[in-house]
Residue frames as a rotation matrix with the C-alpha (Angstrom) as fourth column:
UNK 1
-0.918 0.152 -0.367 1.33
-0.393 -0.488 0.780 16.26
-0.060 0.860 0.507 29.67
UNK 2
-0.546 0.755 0.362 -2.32
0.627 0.655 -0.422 15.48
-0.556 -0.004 -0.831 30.16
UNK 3
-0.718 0.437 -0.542 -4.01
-0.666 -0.658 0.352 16.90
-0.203 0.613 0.763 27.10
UNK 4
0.028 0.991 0.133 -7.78
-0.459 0.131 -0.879 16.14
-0.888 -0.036 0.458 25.63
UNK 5
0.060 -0.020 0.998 -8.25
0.583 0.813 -0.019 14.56
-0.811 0.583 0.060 22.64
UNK 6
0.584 0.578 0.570 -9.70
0.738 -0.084 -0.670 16.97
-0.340 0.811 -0.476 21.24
UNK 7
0.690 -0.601 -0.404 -6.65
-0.170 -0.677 0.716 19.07
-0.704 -0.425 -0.569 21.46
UNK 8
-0.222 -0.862 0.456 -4.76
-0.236 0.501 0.832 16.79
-0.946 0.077 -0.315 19.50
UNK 9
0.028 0.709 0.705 -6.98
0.414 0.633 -0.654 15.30
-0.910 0.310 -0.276 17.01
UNK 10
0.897 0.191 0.400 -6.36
0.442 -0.451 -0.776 18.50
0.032 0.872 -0.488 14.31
UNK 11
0.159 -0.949 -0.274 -2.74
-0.158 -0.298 0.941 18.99
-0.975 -0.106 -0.197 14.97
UNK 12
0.923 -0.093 -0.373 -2.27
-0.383 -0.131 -0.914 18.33
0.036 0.987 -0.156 11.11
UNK 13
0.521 -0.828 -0.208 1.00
0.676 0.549 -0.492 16.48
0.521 0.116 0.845 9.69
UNK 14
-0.192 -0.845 0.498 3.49
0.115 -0.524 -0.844 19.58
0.975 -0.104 0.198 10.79
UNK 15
0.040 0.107 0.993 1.69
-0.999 -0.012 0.042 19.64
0.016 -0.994 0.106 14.59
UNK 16
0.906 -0.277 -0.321 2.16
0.344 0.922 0.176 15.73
0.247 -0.269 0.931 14.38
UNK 17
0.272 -0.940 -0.205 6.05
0.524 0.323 -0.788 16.31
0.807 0.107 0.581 13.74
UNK 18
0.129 0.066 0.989 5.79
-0.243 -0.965 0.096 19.30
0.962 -0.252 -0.108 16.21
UNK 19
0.490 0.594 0.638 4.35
-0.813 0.049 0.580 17.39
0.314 -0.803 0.507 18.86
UNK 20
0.844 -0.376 -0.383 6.70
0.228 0.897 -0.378 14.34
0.485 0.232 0.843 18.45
UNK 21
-0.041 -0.983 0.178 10.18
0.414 -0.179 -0.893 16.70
0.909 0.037 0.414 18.82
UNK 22
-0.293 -0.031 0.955 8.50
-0.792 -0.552 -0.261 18.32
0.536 -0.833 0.138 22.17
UNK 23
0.792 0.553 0.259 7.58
-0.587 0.573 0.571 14.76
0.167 -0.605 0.779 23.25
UNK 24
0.383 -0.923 -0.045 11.44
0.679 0.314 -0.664 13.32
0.627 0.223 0.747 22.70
UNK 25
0.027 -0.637 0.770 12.71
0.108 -0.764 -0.636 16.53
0.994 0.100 0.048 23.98
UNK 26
0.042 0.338 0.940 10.91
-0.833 -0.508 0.220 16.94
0.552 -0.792 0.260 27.12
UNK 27
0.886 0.194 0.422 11.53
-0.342 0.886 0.312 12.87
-0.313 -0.420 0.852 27.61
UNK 28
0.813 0.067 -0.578 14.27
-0.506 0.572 -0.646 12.18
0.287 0.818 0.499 26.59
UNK 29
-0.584 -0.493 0.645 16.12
-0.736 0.656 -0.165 10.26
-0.343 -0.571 -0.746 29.64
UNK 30
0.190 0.688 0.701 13.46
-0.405 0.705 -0.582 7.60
-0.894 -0.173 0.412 28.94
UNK 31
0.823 0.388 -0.415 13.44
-0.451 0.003 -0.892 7.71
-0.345 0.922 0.177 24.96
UNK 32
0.170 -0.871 -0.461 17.11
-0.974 -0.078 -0.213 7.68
0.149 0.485 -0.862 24.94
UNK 33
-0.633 -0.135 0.762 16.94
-0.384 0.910 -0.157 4.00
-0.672 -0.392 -0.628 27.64
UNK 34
0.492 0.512 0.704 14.54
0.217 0.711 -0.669 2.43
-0.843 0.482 0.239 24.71
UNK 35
0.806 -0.337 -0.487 16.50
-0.582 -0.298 -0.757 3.79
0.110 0.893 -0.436 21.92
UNK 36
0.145 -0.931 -0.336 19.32
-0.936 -0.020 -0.350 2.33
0.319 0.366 -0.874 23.08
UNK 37
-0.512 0.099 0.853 17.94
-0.556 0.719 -0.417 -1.12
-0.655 -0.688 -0.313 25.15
UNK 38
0.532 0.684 0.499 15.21
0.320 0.383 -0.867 -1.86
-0.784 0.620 -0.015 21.83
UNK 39
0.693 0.360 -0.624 15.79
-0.356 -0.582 -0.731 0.34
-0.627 0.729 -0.276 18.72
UNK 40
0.198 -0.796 -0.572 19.04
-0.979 -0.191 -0.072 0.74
-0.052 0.574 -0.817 18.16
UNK 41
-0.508 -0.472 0.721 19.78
-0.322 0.880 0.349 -3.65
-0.799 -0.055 -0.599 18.49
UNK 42
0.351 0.683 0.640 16.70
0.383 0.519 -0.764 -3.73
-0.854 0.513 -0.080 16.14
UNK 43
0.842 -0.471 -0.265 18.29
-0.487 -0.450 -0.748 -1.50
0.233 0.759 -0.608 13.11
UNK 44
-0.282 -0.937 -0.207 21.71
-0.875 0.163 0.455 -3.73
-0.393 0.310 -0.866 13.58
UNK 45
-0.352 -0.120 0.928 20.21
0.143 0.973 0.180 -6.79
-0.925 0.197 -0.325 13.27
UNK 46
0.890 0.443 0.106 18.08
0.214 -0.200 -0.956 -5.33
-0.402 0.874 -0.273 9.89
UNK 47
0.523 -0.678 -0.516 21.54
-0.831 -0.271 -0.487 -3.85
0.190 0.683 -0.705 8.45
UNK 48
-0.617 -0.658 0.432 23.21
-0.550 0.753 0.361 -7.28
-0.563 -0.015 -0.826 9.46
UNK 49
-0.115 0.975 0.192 20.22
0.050 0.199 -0.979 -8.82
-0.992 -0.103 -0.072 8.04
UNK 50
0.976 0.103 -0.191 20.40
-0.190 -0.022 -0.982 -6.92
-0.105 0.994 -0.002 4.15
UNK 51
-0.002 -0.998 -0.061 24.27
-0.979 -0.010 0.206 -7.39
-0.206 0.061 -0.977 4.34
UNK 52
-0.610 -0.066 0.790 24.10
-0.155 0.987 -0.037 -11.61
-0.777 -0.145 -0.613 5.13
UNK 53
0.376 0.851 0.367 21.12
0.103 0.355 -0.929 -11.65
-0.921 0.387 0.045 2.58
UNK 54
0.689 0.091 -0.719 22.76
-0.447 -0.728 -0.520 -10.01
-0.571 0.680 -0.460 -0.03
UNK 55
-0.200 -0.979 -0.034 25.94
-0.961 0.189 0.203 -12.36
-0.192 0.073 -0.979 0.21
UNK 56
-0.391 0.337 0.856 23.74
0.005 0.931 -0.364 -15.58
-0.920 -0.138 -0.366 0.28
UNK 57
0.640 0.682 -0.352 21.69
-0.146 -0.343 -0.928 -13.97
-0.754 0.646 -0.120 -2.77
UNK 58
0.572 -0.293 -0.766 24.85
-0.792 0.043 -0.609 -13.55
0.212 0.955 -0.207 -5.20
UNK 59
-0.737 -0.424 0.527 26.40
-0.502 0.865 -0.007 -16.97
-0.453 -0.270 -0.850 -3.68
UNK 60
-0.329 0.692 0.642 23.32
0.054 0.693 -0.719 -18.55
-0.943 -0.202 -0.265 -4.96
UNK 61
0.914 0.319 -0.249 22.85
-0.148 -0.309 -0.939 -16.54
-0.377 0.896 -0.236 -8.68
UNK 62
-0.185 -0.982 0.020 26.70
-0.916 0.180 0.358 -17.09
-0.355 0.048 -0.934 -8.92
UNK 63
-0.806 -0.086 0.585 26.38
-0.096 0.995 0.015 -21.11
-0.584 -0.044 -0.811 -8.61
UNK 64
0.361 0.876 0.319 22.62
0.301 0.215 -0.929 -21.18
-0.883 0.432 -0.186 -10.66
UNK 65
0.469 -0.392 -0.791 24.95
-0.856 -0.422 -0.298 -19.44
-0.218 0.817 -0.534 -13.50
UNK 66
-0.395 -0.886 -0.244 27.24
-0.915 0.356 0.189 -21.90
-0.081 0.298 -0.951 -13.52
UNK 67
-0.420 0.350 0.837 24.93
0.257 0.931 -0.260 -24.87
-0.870 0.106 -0.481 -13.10
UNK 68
0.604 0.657 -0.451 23.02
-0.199 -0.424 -0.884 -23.14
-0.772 0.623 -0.125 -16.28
UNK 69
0.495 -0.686 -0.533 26.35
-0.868 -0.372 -0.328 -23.54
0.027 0.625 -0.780 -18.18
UNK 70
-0.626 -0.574 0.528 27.31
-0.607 0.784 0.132 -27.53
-0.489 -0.238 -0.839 -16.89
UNK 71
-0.507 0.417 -0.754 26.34
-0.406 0.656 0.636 -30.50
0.760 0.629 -0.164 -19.17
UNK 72
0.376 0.607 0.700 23.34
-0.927 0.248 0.283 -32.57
-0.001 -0.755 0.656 -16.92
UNK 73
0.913 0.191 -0.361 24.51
-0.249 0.961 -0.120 -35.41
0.324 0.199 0.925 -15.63
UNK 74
0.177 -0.984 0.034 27.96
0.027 -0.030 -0.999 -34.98
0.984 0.177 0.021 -14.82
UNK 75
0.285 0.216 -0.934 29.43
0.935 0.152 0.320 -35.33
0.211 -0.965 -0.159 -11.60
UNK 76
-0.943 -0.079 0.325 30.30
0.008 -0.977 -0.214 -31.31
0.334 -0.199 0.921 -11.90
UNK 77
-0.601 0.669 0.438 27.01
-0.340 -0.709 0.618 -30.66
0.724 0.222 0.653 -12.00
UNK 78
0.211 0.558 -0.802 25.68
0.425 0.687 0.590 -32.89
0.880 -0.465 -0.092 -9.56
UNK 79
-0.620 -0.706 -0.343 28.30
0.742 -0.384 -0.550 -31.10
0.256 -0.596 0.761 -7.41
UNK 80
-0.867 0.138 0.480 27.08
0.087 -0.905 0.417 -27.90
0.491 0.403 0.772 -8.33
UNK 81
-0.243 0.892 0.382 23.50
-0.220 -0.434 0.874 -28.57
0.945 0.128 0.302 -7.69
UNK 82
-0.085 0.062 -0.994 23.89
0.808 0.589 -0.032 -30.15
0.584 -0.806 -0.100 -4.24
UNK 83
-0.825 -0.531 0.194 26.00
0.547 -0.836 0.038 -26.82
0.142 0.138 0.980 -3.72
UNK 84
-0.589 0.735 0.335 22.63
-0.384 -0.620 0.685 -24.75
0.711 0.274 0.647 -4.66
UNK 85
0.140 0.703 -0.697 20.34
0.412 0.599 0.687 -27.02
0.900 -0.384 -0.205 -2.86
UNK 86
-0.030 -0.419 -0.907 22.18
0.979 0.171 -0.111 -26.46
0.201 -0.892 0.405 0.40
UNK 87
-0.937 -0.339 -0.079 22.87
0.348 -0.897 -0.273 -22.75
0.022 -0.284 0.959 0.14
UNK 88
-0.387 0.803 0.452 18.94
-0.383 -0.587 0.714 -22.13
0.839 0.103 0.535 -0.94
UNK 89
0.190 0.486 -0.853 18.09
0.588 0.640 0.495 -23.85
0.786 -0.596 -0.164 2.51
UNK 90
-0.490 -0.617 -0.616 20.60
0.871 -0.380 -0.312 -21.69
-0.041 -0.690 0.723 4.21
UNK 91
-0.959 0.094 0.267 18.95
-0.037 -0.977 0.212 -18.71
0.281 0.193 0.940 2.88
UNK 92
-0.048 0.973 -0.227 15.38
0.172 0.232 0.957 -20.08
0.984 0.007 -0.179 3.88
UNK 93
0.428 0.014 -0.904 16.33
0.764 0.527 0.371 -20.80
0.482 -0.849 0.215 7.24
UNK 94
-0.792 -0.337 -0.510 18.35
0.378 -0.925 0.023 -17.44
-0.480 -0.175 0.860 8.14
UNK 95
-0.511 0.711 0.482 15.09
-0.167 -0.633 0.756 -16.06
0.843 0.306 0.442 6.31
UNK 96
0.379 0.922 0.076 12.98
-0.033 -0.069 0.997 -17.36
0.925 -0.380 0.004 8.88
UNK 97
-0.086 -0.411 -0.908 15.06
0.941 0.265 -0.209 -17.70
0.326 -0.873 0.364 11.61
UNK 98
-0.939 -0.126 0.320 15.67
0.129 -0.992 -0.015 -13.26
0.320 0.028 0.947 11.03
UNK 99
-0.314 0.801 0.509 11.75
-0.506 -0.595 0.625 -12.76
0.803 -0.062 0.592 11.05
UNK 100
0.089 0.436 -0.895 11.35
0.652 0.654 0.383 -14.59
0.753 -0.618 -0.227 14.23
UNK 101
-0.385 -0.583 -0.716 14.11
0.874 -0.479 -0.080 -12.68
-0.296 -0.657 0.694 16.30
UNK 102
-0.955 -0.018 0.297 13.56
0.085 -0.973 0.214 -9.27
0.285 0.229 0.931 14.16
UNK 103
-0.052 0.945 0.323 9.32
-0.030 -0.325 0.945 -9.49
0.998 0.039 0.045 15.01
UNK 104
0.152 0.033 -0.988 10.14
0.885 0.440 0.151 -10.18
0.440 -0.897 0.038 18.61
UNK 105
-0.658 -0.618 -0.431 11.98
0.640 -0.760 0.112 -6.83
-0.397 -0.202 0.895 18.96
UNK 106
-0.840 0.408 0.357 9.74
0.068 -0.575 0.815 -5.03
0.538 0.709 0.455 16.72
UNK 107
0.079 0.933 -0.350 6.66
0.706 0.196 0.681 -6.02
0.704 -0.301 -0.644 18.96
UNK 108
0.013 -0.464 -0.885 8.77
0.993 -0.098 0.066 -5.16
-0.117 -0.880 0.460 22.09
UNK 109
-0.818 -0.541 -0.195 10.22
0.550 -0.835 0.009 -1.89
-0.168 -0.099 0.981 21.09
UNK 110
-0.447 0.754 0.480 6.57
-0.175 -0.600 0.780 -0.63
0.877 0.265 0.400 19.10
UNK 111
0.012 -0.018 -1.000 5.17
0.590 0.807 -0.007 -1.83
0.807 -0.590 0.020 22.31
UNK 112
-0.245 -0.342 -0.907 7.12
0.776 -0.631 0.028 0.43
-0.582 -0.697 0.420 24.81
UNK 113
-0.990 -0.131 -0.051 7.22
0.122 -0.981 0.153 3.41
-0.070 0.145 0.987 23.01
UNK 114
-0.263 0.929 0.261 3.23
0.006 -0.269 0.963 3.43
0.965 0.255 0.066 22.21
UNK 115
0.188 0.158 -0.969 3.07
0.799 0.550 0.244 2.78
0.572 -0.820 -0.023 26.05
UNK 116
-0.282 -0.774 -0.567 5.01
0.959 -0.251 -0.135 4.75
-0.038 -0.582 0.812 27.08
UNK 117
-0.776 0.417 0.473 3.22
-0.030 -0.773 0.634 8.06
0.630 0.478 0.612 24.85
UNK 118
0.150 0.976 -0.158 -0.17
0.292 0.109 0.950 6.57
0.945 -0.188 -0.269 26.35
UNK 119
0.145 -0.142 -0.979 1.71
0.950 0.295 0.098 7.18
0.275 -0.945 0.177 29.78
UNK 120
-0.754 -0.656 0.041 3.00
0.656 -0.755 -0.018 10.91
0.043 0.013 0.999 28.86
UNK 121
-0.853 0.291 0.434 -0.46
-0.123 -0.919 0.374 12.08
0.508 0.265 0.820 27.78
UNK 122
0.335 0.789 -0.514 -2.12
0.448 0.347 0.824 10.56
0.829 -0.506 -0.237 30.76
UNK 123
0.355 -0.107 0.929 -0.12
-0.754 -0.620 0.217 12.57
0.552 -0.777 -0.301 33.15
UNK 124
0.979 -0.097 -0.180 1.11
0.202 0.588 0.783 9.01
0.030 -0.803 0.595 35.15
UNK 125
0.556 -0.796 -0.240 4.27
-0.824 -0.565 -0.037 8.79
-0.106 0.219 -0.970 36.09
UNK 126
0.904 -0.180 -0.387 6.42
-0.195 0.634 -0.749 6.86
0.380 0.753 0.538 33.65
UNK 127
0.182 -0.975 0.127 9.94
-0.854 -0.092 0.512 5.00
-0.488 -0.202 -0.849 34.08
UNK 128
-0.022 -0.191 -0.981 11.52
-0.752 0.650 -0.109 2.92
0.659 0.736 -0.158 31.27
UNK 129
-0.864 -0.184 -0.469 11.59
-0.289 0.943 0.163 0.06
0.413 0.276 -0.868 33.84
UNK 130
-0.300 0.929 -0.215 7.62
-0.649 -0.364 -0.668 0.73
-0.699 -0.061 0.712 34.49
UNK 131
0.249 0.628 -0.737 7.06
-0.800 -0.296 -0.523 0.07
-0.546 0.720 0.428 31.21
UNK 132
-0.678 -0.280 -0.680 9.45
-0.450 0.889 0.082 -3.02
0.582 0.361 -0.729 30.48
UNK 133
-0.916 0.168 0.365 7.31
-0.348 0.124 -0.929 -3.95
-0.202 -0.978 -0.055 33.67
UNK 134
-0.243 0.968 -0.057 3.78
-0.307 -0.133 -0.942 -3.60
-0.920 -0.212 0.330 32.21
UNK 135
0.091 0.635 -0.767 4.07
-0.993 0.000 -0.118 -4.41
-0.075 0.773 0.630 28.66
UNK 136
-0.951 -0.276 -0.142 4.56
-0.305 0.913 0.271 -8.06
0.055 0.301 -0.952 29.26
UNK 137
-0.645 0.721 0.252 0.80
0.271 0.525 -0.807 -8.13
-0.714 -0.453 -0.534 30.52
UNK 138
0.312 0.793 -0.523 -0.48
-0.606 -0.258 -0.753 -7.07
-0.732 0.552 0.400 26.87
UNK 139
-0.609 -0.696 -0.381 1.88
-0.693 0.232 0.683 -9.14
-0.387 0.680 -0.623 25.07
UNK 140
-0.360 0.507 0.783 -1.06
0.531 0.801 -0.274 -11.96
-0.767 0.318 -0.558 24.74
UNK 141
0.679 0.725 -0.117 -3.37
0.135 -0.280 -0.950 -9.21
-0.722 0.629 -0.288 22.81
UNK 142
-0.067 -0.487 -0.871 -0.23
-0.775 -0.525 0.353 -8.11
-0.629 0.699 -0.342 20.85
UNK 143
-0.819 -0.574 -0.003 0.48
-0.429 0.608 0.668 -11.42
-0.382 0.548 -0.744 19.60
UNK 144
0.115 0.935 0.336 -3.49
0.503 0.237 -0.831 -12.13
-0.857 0.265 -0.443 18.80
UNK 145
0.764 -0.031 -0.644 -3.09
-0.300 -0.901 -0.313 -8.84
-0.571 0.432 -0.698 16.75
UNK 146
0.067 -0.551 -0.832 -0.23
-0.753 -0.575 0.320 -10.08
-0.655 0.605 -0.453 15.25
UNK 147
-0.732 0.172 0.659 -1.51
0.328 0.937 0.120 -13.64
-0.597 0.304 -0.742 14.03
UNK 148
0.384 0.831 0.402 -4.21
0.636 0.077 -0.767 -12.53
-0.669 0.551 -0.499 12.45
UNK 149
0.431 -0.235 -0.871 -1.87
-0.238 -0.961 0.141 -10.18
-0.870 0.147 -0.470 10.70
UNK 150
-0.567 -0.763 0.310 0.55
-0.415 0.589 0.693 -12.82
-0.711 0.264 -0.651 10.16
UNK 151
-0.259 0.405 0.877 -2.67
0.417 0.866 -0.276 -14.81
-0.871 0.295 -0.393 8.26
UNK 152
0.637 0.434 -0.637 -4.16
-0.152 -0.739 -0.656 -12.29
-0.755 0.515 -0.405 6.68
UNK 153
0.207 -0.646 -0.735 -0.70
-0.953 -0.304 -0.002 -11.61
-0.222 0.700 -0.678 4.72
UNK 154
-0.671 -0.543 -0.506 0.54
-0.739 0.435 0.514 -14.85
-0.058 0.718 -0.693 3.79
UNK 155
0.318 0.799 0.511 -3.04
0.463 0.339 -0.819 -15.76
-0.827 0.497 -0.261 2.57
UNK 156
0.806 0.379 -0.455 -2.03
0.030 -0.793 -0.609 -13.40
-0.591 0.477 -0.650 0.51
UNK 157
-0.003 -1.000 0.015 1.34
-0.907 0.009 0.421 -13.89
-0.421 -0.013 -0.907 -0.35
UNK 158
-0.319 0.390 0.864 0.01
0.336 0.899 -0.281 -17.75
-0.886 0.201 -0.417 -0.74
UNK 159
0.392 0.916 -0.083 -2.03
0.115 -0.138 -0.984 -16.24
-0.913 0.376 -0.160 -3.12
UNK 160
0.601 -0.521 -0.606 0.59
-0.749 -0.631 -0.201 -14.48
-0.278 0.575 -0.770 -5.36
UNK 161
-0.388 -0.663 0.640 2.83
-0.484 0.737 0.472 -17.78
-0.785 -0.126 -0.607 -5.26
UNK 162
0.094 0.361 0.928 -0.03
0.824 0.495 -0.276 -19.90
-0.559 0.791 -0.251 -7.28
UNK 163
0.962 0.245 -0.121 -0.96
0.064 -0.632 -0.773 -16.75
-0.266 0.735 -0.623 -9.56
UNK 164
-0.274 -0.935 -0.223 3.78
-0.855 0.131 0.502 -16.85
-0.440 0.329 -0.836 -10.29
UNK 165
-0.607 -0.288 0.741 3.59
0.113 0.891 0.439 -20.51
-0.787 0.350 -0.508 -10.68
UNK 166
0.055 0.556 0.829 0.51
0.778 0.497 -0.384 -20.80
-0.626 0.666 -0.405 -12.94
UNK 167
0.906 -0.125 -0.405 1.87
-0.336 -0.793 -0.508 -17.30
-0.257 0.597 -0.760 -15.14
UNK 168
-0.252 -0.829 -0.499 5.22
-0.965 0.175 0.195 -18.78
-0.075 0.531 -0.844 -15.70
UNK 169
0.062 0.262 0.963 4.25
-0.075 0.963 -0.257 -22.60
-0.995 -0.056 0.079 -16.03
UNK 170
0.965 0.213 -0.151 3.99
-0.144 -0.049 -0.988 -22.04
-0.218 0.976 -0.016 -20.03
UNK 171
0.511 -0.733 -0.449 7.58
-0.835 -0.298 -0.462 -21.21
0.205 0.611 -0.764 -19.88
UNK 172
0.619 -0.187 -0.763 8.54
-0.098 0.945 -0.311 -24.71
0.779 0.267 0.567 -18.44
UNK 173
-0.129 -0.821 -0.556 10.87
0.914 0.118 -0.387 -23.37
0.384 -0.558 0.736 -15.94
UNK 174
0.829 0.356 -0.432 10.89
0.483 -0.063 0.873 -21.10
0.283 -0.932 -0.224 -12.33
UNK 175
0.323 -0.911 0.256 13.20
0.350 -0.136 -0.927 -19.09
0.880 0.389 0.275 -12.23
UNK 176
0.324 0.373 -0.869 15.00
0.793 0.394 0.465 -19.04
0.516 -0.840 -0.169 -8.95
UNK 177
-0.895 -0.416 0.163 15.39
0.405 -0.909 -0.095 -15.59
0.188 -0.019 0.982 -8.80
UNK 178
-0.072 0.904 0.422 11.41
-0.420 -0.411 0.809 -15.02
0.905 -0.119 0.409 -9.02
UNK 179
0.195 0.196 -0.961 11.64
0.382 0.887 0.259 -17.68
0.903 -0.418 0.098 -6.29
UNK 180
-0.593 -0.380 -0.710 13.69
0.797 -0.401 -0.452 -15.56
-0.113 -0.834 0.541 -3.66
UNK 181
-0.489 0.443 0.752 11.85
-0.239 -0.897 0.373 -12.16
0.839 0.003 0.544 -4.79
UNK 182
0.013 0.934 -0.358 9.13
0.001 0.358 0.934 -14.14
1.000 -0.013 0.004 -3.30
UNK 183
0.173 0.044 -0.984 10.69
0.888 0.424 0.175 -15.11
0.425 -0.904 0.035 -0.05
UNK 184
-0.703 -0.319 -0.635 11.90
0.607 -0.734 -0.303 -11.75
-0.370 -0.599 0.710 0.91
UNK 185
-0.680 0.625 0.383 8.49
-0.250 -0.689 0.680 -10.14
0.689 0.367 0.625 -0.32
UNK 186
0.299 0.624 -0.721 6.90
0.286 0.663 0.692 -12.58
0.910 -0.413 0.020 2.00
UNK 187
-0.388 -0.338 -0.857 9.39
0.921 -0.180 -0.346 -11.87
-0.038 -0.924 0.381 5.25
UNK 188
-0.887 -0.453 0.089 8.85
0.460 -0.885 0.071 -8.06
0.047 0.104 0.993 4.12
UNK 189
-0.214 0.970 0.119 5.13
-0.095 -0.142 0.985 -8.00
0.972 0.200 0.122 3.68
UNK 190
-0.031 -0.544 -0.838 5.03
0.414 0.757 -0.506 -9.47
0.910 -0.363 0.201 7.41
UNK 191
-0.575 -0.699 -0.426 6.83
0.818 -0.498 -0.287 -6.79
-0.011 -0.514 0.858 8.88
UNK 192
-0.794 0.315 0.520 4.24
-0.238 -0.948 0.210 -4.31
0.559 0.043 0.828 8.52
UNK 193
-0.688 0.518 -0.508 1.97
0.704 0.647 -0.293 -5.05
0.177 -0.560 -0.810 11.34
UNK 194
0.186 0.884 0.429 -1.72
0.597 -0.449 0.665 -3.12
0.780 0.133 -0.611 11.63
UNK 195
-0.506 -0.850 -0.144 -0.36
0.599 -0.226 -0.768 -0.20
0.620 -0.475 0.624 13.69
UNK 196
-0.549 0.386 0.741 -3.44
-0.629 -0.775 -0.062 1.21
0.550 -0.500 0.668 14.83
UNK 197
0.733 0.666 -0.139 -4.85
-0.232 0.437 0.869 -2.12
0.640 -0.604 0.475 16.42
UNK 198
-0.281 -0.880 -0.383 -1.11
0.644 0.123 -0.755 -2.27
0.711 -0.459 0.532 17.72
UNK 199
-0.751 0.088 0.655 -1.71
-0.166 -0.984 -0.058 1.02
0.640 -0.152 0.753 19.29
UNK 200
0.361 0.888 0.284 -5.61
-0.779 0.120 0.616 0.09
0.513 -0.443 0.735 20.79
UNK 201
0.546 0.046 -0.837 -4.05
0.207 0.960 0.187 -2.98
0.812 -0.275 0.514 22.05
UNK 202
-0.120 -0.882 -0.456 -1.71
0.792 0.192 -0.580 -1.38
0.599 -0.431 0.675 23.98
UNK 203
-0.932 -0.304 0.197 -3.03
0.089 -0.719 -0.690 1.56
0.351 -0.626 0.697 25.42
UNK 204
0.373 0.881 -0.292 -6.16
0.176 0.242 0.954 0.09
0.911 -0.407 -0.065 26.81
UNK 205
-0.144 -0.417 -0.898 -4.20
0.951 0.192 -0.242 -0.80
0.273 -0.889 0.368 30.14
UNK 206
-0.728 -0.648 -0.223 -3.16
0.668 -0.597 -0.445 2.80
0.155 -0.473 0.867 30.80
UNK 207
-0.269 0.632 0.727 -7.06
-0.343 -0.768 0.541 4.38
0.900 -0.104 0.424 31.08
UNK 208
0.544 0.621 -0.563 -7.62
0.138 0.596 0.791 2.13
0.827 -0.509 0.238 33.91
């Protein structure tokens, strides 16, 4: 499929989707080996991912009830808050531990498949293990591309954190509900990585 730019360039949204189902179709020994070697491990670990979060989340508002409801000072409550202390680590850590493993895949998989396109409408010939083959030698620019992503947002994020604290300071108390919003606005913000310098980063290689 070795088409001009300009060929492409005014396909409009419905010749985007057009051009997508006759690129799948006409590929789709290849699509199907990354769908099922990338994609499809990345979408379990995200539904394992809101499932494990979701159980840590009311394990934690569960116990922050009940510590809300225990005289201070007691050894219940001491109990209690250890209890909390421990479980809001657990949820930090399995927060960051997820966006390590889950941006690794994500690089990988956006990665191949932009590769792989850059390979279809250059006419080369392409073979999923080509392409596991070649995208380790962009992986430096990806990950340049995605630090500066990574800063960008949680300047930003950073940013929102003081502007929470110093809007709810008046009320004396943080609620640790606003507290998680935060962390999983942060992991989630992240996750959206600048998909057209993704793109340029990756299909430099294949004009050469």
């Amino acid at each position: 499929m070795d088409r001009e730019q300009e060929e492409i360039q005014f396909l409009g949204f419905f010749g985007i989707l057009q051009e997508s189902v006759n690129i799948v179709s006409s590929w789709r020994n290849i699509f199907a080996q990354i769908t099922t070697a990338l994609i499809l491990p990345l979408s379990f670990i995200y539904l394992a991912h809101i499932q494990i979060s979701e159980f840590l989340f009311s394990e934690i508002m569960h116990n922050e009830f009940i510590l809300d409801r225990t005289p201070e000072g007691s050894g219940y409550y001491n109990k209690i808050s250890d209890i909390l202390s421990s479980e809001l680590t657990t949820f930090v850590l399995f927060k960051i531990g997820y966006f390590i493993f889950f941006m690794f895949l994500l690089l990988l998989s956006t990665s191949v498949v932009v590769y792989t396109i850059a390979y279809i409408y250059s006419a080369k010939e392409i073979t999923f293990r080509k392409v596991m083959s070649v995208v380790p030698k962009v992986w430096k620019r990806l990950m340049v591309t995605f630090i500066w992503n990574f800063i960008i947002v949680f300047a930003f994020n950073i940013i929102s954190l003081l502007l929470f604290i110093l809007g709810t300071i008046t009320l004396g108390h943080i609620p640790i509900l606003g507290i998680l919003f935060l962390i999983d606005r942060l992991s989630t913000e992240i996750k959206k990585p600048y998909l057209s310098k993704f793109c340029a980063e990756i299909v430099s290689p294949v004009r050469y």
